[in-house]
N, C-alpha and C positions, 0 to 999 in steps of 0.2 A: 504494500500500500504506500503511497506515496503520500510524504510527510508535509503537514504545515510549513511552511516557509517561516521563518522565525524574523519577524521584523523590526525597526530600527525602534519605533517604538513600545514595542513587546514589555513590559515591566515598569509599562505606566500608570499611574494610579487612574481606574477610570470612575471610580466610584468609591466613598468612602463614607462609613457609618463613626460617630463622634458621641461616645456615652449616653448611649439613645437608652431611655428609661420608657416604659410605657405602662400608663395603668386603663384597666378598663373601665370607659367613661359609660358603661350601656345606663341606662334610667334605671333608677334607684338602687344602682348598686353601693350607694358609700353604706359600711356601719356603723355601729353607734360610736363608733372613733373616728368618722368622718374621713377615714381613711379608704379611697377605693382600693380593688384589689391589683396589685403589681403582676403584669404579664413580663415584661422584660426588663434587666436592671443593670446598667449600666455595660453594655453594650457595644464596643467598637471592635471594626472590621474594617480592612479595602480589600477592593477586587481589582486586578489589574490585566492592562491587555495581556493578553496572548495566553489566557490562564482559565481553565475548567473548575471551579470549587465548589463540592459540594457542604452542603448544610447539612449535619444530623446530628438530630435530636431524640429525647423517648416525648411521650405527649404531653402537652403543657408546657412546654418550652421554650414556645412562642414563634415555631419557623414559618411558618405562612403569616403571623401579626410582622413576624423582621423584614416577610419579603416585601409585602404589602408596603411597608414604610420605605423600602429599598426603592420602589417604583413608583413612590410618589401619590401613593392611594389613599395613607393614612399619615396625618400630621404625628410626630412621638410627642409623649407627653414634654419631656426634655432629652434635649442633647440636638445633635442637626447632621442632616446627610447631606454630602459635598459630591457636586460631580465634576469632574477638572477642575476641584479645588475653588468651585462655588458653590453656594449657599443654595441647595434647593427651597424651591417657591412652589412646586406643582408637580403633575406627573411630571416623570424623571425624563430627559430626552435621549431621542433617540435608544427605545429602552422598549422590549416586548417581551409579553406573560406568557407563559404555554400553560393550562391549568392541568388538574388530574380528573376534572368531569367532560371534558372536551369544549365544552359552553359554547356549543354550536347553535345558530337559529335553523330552527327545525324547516322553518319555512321558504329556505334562503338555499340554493342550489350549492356543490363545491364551487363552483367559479365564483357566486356572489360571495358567499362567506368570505374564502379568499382576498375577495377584493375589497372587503367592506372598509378594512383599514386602510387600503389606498385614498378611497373617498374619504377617509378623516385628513391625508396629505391635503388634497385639493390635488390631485393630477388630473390630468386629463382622462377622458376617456379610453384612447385609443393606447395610450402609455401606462393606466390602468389593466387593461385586457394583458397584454403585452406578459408585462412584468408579471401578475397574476397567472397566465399560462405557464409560463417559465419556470416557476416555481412547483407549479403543479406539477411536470412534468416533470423536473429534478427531485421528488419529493418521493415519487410513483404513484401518481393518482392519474397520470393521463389515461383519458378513456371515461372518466368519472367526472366530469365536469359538472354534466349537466342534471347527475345526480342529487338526490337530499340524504342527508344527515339519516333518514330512515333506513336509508337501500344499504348502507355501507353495514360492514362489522365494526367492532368496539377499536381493532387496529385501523383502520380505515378512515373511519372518524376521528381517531388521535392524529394521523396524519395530514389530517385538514387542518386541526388547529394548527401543528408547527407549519405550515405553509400560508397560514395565515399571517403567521407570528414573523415568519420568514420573509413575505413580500414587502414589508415595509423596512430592511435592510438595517435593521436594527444592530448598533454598535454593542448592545448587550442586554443577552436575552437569557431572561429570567422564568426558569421551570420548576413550577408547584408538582413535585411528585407525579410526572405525566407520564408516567408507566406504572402505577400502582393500579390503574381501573383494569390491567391486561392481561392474558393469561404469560404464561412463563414462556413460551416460545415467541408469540406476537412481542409481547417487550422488548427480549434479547436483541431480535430483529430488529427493532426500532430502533434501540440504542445504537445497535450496532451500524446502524446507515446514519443515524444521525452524527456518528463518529467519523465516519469517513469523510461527510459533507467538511467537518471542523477541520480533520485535517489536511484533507486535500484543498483546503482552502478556498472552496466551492459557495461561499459563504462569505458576505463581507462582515461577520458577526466579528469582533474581537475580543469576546470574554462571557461565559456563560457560568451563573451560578445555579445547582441547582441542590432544590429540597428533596430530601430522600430519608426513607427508613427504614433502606436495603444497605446493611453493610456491603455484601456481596454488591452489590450496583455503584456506591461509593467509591470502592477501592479501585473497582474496574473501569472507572470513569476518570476520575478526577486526577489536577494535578498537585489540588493539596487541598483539606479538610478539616471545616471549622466545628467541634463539639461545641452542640450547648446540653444546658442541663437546665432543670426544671425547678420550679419553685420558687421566686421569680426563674423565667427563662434568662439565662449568665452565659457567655462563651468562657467554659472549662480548657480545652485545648487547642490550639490551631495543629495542623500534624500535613506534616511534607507526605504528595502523594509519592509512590514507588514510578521507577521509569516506566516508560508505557512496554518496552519487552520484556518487564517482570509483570506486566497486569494479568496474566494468562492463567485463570482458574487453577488450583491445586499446587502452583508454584510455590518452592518452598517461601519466598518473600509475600506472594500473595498472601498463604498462610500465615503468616506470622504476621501481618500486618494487620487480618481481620481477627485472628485471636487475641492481638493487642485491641483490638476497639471494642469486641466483648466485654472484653476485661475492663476498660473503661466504663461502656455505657453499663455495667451492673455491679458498677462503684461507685452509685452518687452521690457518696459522703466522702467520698477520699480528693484530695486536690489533685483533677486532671491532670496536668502538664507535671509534678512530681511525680505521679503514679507512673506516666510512659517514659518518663525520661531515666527514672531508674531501671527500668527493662531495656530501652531502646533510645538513646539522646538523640543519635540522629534525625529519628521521625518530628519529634516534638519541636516546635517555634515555641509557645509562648500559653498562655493561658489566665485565665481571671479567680480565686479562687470563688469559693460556692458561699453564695448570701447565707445570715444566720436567716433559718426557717422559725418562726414562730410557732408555726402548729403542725400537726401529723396530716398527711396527703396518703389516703390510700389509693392504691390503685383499683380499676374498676374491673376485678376477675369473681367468676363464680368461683366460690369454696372448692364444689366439684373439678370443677379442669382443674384448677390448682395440685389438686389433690392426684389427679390424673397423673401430672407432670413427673410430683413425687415419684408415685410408684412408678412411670418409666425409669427414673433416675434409677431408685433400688434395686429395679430387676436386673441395671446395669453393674452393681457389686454398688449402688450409693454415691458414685461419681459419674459425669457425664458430661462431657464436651458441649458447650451451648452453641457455637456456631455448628457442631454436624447437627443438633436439636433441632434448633430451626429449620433447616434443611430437610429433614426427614419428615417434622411434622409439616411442612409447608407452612412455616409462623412467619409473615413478617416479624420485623425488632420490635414495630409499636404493637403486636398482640405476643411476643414474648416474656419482651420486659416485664409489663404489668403482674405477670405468670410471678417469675422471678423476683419480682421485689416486692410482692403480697408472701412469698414463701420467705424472703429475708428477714422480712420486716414479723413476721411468727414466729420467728427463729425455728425454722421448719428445716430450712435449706440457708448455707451461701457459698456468694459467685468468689472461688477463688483461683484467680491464673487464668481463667474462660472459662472455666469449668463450672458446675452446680455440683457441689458436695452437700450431701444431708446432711443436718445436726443426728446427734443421739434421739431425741422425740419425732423428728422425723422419717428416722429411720423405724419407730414404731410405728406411728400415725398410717405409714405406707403399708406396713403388715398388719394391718387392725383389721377388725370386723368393722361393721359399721355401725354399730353403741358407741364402741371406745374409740373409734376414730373419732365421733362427735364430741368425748369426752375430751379429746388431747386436745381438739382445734379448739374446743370452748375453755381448757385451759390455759393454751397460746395465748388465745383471743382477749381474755379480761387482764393478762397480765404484762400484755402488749399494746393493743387499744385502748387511749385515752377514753376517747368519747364512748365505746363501749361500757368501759367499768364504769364511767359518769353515769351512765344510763340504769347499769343495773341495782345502784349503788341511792338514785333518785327512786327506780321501782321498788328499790324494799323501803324507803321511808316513807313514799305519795300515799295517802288516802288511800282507800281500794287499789292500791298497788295499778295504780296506771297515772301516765303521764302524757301533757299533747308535744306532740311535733314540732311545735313550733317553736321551744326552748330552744331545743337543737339547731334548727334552723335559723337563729338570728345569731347564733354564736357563731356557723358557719360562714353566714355573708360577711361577717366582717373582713374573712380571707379570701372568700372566693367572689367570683360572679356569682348573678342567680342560676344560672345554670349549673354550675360547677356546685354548687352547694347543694343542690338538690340532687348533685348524681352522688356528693359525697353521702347524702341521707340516704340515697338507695343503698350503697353499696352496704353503709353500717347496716340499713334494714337487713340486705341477705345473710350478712354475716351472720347475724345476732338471732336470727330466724334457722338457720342451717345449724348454729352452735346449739338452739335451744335455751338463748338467755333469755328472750322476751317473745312475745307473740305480737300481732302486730294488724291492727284494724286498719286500712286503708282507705275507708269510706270517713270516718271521724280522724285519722289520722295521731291516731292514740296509741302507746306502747303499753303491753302490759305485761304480769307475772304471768308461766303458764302455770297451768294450775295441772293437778297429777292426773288428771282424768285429760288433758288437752295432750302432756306428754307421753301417755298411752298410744294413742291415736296418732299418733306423728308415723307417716311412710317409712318404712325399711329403707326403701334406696332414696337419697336426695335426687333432687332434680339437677340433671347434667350429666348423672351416671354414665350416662349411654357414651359421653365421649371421652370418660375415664376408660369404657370396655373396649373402646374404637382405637388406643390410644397404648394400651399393655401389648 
């Protein structure tokens, strides 16, 4: 394959993020500390010509709120994004989105979609067409012009947005995870052609950042990668990509390089750029250390999978490699992780070297029946879970043993959005309902004791079973 041309300006800054803070402003989200909740916290980055960088994060991180700010979408709360070393005022120029849902109009042929951004230049018509065929055609949609958005596959349709993204000769183009909607062959493919456009220089793009929560897709891509991490979203590492004829799956550098970003992303209490730099100084640039977290963030897993995960772990002799894991389960990172650091945070399981080792209770929990598996998790659970133990610790002193929802829930917005607070109330619901600490009315929205005639009655198998049995 015939290599990029490396040019004179190649390792210019073309865009640069300046201690970008951001809290979300949605309606009524401040709490009673008037403080809204923090998505990202002091934040700086550049990206420069001649340069591929991927962004990965686990969820809550903030990568699609950094990119959005990156292109001009969303004002930061504080800090300021600089393009050539000015002060942006608007969307970013000369600057285009590839999204992960394709955000095609349904009603609009490939040619028109195509072209729709030309009409925001003000081109002509005929130089419009032009230009929009050309790209079509370099893209591999010719033939499909005069297609909609319905006729096509889910690859097909993705290849109309970068062609869309593509016609307006964008100096840097920014992709929101635009192969996560795809199956595993259609991606690769994609990727792979959109690589050769870069480097064959087919392309007057000069620098692509893109969002991902595909290690594998990361390493394979980029030519250096910035970690963040969650709670405010913080850049933890920036880390040097490997050359491109070490990017070749199963390589001993490949491997070692996605083993070291396992090992990272399911460390998120340890300082990034410390943690890789005693393994590996090479890789590592630079890093932010991790804001103090005020309050506990679960992640949003069923008990069940969880549990699932475990007993694959054990059947393995209790150790198991998290990047073959993901791979074999077909997990992306953002539904691995959450697996992983719900088993951390129980002290069920931890990630050490990239690996998932059980604790000593986990290694029971995984051999248990299911009474005393519910017994260990519900003993994890109150002794790990703040807001849990608050909860069961309020049920035995309330009145008839029950309490409303909405305690919980104002303590929670003070940290989160409204959303995020109410997925945080779900999850404690599942937990606290699968342990068997409270029962839980949904229509009044009230916690209570169960009572021994309710824990009678309670199912042999929890719900999600089936993909712990799908999963051993």
């Amino acid at each position: 394959m015939a290599q990029r041309q490396t040019s004179e300006t190649d390792g210019a800054v073309i865009l640069e993020a300046q201690r970008i803070t951001h809290l979300y402003q949605g309606r009524g989200e401040q709490g009673r500390r008037g403080h809204a909740p923090v998505v990202l916290e002091e934040v700086s980055l550049q990206i420069r010509a001649g340069e591929l960088v991927a962004l990965l994060g686990p969820s809550g991180s903030g990568k699609s709120t950094l990119l959005r700010i990156l292109a001009g979408l969303i004002r930061p709360t504080q800090g300021e994004v600089r393009v050539h070393g000015q002060p942006l005022r608007g969307p970013t120029p000369s600057c285009a989105l590839v999204f992960q849902s394709f955000a095609l109009f349904p009603w609009l042929t490939v040619l028109q979609n195509v072209e729709l951004g030309l009409e925001a230049l003000g081109l002509p018509r005929l130089q419009r067409l032009k230009r929009a065929l050309a790209i079509i055609d370099m893209i591999g949609l010719d033939g499909f012009e005069e297609a909609y958005p319905k006729e096509l596959s889910g690859g097909m349709r993705q290849r109309v947005g970068f062609a869309r993204a593509l016609a307006v000769e964008p100096e840097l183009l920014l992709l929101d995870e635009p192969f996560s909607a795809l199956d595993v062959l259609t991606a690769a493919n994609l990727r792979r052609e959109l690589l050769q456009l870069w480097y064959q220089a087919k392309i007057p793009t000069r620098a692509m950042l893109l969002v991902t929560h595909n290690i594998d897709e990361a390493v394979s891509m980029a030519d250096r990668l910035l970690i963040l991490g969650a709670d405010p979203g913080h850049l933890r590492a920036e880390v040097q990509g490997l050359p491109r004829g070490q990017r070749e799956p199963h390589s001993p550098a490949y491997t070692h390089l996605v083993d070291l970003l396992y090992r990272l992303m399911t460390s998120p209490d340890e300082d990034g750029a410390a943690l890789l730099a005693a393994e590996e100084p090479a890789f590592v640039q630079r890093g932010q250390p991790r804001p103090t977290r005020p309050y506990q963030t679960l992640p949003h897993v069923a008990p069940a999978d969880m549990i699932g995960l475990l007993e694959l772990v054990q059947a393995r002799g209790g150790r198991a490699d998290l990047a073959e894991l993901g791979r074999e389960l077909q997990l992306e990172l953002d539904e691995l992780l959450p697996l992983v650091d719900a088993a951390d945070l129980l002290q069920l399981a931890c990630p050490e070297e990239g690996d998932l080792v059980l604790t000593a209770v986990g290694r029971l929990l995984a051999e248990a029946d299911v009474q005393e598996e519910k017994r260990l998790f519900r003993q994890q659970a109150l002794a790990r879970i703040a807001l849990l133990r608050r909860i069961a610790e309020d049920l035995a002193a309330a009145p008839g043993h029950r309490v409303d929802e909405e305690r919980y829930l104002e303590r929670l917005r003070e940290h989160f959005s409204e959303g995020e607070a109410e997925a945080q109330l779900q999850t404690i619901i599942d937990w606290g309902r699968y342990a068997e600490i409270f029962t839980y009315q949904e229509e009044a929205g009230v916690f209570a004791l169960e009572t021994d005639e309710e824990t009678e009655e309670q199912p042999t198998e929890a719900a999600g079973d089936t993909w712990r049995r799908n999963i051993r």
